[in-house]
N, C-alpha and C positions, 0 to 999 in steps of 0.2 A: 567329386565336386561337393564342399561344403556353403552350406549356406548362413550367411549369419543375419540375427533379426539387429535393427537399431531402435534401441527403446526410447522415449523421451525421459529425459534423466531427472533422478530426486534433487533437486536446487533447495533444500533443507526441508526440515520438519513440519513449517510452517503452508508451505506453496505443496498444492495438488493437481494443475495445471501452468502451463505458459503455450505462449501464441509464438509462431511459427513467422517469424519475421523475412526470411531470404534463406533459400535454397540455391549454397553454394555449387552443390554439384545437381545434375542432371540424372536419366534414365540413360545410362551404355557409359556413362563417364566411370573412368579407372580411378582408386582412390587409394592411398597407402594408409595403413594402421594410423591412427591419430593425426590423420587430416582433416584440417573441417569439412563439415558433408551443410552443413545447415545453420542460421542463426536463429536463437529462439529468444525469448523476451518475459521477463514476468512480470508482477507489480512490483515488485522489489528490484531484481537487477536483468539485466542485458548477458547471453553468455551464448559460444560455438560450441558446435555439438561436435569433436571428433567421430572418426571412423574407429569400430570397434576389431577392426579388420582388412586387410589389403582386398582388393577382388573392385568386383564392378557392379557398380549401382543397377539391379534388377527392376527394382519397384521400391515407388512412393506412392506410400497413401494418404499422405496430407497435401493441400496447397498453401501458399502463404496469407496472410490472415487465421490460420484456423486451430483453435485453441483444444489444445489435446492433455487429454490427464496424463499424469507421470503414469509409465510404467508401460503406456502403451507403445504398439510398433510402430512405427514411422514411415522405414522404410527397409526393403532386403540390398543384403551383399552378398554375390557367390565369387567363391575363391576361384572357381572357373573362368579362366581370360576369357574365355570364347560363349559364354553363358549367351544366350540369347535373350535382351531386356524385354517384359512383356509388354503389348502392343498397350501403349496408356500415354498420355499426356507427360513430359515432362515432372507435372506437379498435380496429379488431379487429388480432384478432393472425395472423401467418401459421399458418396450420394446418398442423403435420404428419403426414401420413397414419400412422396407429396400425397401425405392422404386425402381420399377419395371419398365418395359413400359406396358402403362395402357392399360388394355382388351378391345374390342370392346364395343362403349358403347353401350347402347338402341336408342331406334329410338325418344327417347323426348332427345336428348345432354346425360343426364348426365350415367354411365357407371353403370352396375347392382353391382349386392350384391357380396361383396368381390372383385369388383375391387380394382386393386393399384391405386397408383397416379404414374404418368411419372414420371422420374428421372432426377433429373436435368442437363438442357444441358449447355454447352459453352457458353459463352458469348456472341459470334459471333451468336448464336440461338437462343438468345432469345432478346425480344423486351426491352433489357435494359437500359439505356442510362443515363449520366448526373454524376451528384458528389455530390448531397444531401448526407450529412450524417445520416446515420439509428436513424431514433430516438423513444422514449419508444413503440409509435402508429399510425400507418399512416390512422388512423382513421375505417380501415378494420381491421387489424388484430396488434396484439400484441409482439414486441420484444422484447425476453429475452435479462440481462444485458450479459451475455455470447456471446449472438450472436453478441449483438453490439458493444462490444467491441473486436472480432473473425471480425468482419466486417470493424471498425474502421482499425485495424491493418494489415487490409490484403489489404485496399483502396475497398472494395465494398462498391457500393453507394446505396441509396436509391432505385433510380430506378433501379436497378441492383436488388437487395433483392427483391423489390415485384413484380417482374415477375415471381420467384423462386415457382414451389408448394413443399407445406409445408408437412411432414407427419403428424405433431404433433394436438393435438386437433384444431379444427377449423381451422383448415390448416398452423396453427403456425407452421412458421420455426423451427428446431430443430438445434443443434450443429453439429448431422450428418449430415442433408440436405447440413449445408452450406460447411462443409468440402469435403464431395463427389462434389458440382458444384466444389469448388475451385481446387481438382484434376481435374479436365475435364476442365477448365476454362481455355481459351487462353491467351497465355502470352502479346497480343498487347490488349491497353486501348480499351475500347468499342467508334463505334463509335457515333458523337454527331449528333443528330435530326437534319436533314435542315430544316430551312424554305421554304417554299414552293419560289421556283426563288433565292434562293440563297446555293450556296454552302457553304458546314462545313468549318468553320478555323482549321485550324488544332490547337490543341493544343496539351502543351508541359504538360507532367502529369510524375513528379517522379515517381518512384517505392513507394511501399512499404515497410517499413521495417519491418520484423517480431520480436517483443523482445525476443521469444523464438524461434529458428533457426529450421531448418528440422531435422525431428529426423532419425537417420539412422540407420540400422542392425548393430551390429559386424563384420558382414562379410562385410561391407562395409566400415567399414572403417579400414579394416586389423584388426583386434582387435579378432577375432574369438581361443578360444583355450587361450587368451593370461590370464595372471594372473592379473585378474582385478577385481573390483568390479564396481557394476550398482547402484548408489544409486538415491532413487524417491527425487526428487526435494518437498521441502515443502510447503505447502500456501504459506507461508509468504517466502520463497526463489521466487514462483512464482512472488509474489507480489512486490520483491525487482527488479528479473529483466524488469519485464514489468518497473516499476516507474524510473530506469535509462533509460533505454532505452526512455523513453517517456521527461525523464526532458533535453537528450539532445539532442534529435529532435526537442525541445521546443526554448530551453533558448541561448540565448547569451553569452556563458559562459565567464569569463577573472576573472582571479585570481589578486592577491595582496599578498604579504609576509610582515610581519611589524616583528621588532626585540622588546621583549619587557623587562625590568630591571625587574624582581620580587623579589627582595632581599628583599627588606618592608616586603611585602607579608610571603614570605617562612619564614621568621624571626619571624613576629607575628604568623605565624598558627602552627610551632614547641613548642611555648610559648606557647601558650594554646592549644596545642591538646589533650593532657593526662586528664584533666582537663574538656575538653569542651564535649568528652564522656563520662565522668560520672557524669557530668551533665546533658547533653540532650538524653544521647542515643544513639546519631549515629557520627560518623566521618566528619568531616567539611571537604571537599576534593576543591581543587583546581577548579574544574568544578564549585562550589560554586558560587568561584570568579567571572571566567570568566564570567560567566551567568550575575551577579549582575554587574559589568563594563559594559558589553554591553546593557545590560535593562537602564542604566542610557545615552547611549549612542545612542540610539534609542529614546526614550525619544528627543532629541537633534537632531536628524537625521530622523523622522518617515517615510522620503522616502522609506527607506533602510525595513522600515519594511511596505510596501505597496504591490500589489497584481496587474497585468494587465487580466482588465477584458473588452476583446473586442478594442476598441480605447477608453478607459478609462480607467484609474488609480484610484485605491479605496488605500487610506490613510488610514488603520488603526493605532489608539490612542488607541490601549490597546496592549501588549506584551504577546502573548501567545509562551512561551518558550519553543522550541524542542532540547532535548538533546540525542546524541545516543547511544543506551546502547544494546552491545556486547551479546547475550544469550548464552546457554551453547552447544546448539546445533549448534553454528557455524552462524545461521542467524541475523539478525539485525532490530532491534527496536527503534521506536520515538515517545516515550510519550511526552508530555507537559505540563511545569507548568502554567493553566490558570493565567489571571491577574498578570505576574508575575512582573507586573513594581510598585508593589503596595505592595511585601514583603521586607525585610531586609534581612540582608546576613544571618541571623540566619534561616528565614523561607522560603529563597531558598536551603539552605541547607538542609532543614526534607524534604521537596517536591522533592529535588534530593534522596536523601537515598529512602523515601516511594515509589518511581515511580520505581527506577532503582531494589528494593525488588521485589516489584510486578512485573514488569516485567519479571524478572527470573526465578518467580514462576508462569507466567502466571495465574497472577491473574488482569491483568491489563482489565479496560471497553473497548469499544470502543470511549466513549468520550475521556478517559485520549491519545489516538494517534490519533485524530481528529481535525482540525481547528488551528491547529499552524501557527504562522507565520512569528518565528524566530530560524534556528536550530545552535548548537555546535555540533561537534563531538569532541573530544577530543583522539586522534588517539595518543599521546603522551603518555596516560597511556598502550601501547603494544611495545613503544621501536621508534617507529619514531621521528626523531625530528622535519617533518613537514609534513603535509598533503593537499594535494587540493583535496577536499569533490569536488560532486557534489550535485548541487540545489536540497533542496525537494521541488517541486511542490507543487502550484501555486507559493509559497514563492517566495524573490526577492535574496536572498542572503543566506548564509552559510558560519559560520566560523568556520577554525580547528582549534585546539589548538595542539602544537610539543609537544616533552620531555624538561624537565624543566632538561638547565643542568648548571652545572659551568663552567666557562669558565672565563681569564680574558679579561677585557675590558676597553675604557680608560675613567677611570674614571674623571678626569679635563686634562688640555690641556698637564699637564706637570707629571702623575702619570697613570700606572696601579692598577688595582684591581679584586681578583677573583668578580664572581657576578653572580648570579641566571638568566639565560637568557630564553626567551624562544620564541620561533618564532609561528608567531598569523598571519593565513591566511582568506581570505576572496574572496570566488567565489562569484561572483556577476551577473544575466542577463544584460548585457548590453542597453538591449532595455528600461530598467529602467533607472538603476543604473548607472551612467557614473564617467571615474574612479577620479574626481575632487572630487566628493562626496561619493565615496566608500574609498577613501585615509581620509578627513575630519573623516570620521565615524570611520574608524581605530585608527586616533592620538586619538581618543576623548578617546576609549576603552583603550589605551597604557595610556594615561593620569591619567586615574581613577588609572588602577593599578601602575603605576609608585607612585602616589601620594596619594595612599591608607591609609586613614585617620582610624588608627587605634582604634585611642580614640572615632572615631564617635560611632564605633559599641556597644561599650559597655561593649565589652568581656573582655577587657585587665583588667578594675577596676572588670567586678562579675567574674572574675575566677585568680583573681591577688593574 
């Protein structure tokens, strides 16, 4: 009889856990090699875990809800038909022991068989002190990405965490450990270590801000009885609010609105749209455009597509293009077109179609929403005529595109004219980006389209 472990699998470079959405198969269910056994979920994308093996579901050790690092075991398969499943729920989850105040120990320090560990205390009780931010290993023990960023968000520090005892294997903090101090945890900063003959300075230390707020009963917040529905917030909803919440505790935010003529435009892509889908396949969509002016314009401007790391500014020369794309369930997605300063408007167009497909059919990787560094939203294809986006993280800038409408406007000094208008915004950090050259970078985008060389492309003579 062999046995096989099912690991929870690397979803790229970036992602070090996902949550465990539905458990396809069961404890005694038969499974054939690359069947799905489970759905898992990250902040990025949605994805099934095949069987790494024929045989029969022995043991799981997760239940659904419960957010497990890469690399760990899941669940067992034995090649054995006749294997005996251990006696365990379905889906249970790993239990962490509920700490206690710990038993008298023995007379060598440490506490006999089946002691607890003490529970963790107040801030003000324990030896914690300082503003280190928790990082992977403090050379003793090991931080999951959940705690540390549960740690990050809540302002516990370093030294604060490893005074904490841990339930979990080798005295690994757990997500309960740290949520039970943080109920017991006094609302005044911890204070700072003296030097010996000199008194603390006081320091002045923000709050906290939590991206996802306190959660309260119904009966708390009047709502008990009333006609309402609870619905669970999703990964990727998770991962939408923490990533606002963090881009604008980050970033310097300031907008810009530019007015832009599209009549060229809207003129040539009515001309060949009938045409240019049955030819290629898919629909040339305005997003197209936008994308390709600004990738030319970046190009011209690469501050605007540069990144602040630390007291340095890293200049990227290459366009990895984020556009955002609406899913059916109400949350919101940014895949990107790599290299995209290196396609034409025909082969930004398949890379917009192919990305924005898979995305709604969540078939997207983890690379394809990883390492961007220039994002569109396009908020004008739902009825807005403008929008101020907020920054995707690290990125330096964001820009929206409004509804493309008619309207007249004056065309030479002494005439009106109807004309295809449409307003093209641009949030920018300012710590970067200042608005001399976020306005520069703008004309340059209005420029392209204003002066949209139609003959360049090619389309107008093969689909004429």
């Amino acid at each position: 009889m062999a046995e096989f472990e099912m690991l929870m699998p690397k979803m790229g470079e970036s992602i070090a856990e996902a949550t465990i959405v539905r458990w396809v198969k069961n404890v005694g269910d038969t499974v054939k090699k690359d069947e799905t056994v489970l759905e898992i979920s990250t902040d990025k994308v949605d994805s099934e875990v095949p069987a790494p093996a024929s045989g029969t579901i022995t043991e799981i050790l997760y239940k659904t809800d419960d957010v497990v690092e890469v690399g760990k075991v899941i669940a067992k398969i034995s090649s054995d038909a006749g294997a005996a499943a251990k006696a365990a729920p379905a889906a249970p989850a790993p239990k962490t022991a509920e700490p206690t105040p710990a038993k008298a120990s023995s007379g060598n320090g440490e506490s006999g068989n089946g002691a607890s560990r003490p529970a963790p205390q107040p801030v003000a009780a324990v030896a914690a002190h300082g503003s280190t931010p928790v990082p992977r290993t403090d050379g003793k023990r090991f931080y999951s990405p959940v705690v540390r960023a549960m740690a990050k968000e809540t302002g516990v520090s370093l030294e604060e965490i490893s005074a904490l005892p841990g339930s979990g294997k080798d005295g690994r903090i757990s997500k309960r450990d740290l949520e039970q101090y943080l109920n017991n945890r006094v609302s005044q900063p911890p204070a700072r270590i003296m030097e010996v003959g000199k008194p603390a300075a006081p320091v002045a230390t923000a709050p906290a801000r939590a991206a996802i707020g306190e959660k309260k009963s119904l009966e708390q917040l009047g709502l008990a009885g009333k006609n309402i529905e609870v619905v669970k917030m999703s990964t990727v909803r998770k991962a939408i609010v923490k990533a606002m919440r963090n881009t604008i505790d980050t970033a310097a935010h300031v907008s810009q609105v530019h007015e832009v003529d599209l009549s060229r435009i809207v003129k040539f892509r009515e001309s060949i749209k009938k045409r240019f889908v049955q030819e290629y396949g898919f629909n040339l969509t305005y997003t197209s455009f936008f994308i390709w002016a600004a990738c030319r314009a970046l190009e011209r401007y690469p501050m605007v597509n540069s990144m602040i790391n630390g007291d340095e500014i890293i200049v990227k020369k290459f366009v990895n293009f984020g556009f955002a794309v609406a899913l059916d369930s109400g949350d919101l997605i940014v895949p990107n077109i790599k290299n995209c300063q290196d396609l034409n408007l025909t082969g930004i167009g398949r890379a917009v179609d192919d990305l924005g497909n898979r995305a709604k059919q969540g078939k997207l990787t983890p690379d394809d929403t990883s390492g961007g560094t220039f994002t569109l939203t396009n908020v004008g294809s739902f009825g807005p005529i403008m929008g101020m986006p907020l920054i995707n993280q690290p990125e330096s800038a964001i820009m929206g595109a409004g509804k493309i409408v008619k309207r007249p406007v004056m065309v030479t000094e002494d005439s009106w004219g109807f004309r295809d208008m449409v307003y093209l915004s641009l949030s920018f950090d300012h710590r970067l980006v200042d608005g001399a050259l976020a306005g520069r970078f703008m004309m340059a985008i209005e420029d392209e389209l204003q002066n949209f060389d139609t003959s360049a492309t090619g389309l107008d003579r093969r689909l004429g």
